[in-house]
N, C-alpha and C positions, 0 to 999 in steps of 0.2 A: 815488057811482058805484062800482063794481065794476071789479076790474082790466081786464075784458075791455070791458067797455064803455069806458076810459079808451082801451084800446090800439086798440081800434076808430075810434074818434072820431080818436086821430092815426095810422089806416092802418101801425101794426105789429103785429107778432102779441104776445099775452099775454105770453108768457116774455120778449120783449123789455123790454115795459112793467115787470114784476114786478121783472127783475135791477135796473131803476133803484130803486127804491122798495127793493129791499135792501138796496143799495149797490155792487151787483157789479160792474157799467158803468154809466156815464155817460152821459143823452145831448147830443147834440149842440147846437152855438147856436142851429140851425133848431126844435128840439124842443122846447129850453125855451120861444123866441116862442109855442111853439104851448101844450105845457105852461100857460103864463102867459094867453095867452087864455082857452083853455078853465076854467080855475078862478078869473080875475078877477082877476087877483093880478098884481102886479108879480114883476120877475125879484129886485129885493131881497126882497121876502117869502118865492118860492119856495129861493133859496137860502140864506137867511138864515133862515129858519123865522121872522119876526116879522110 
């Protein structure tokens, strides 16, 4: 998926979604549940990259 379809999917705008994925901000515990949803993945895999 593409960043803008990511940020879409969880109802923020793009540059929101983009600064997470570069590291600028963080988001939130509600974000990652959704985060972790949407890519299938537990919150160990997405924050632990394994």
């Amino acid at each position: 998926m593409t960043q803008k379809q990511v940020a879409e999917k969880l109802n923020v705008v793009e540059s929101c979604y983009a600064n997470w994925e570069q590291g600028r901000t963080e988001p939130n515990i509600a974000m990652l549940r959704k985060l972790c949803k949407l890519f299938e993945i537990t919150l160990d895999e997405l924050v632990d990259g394994k």
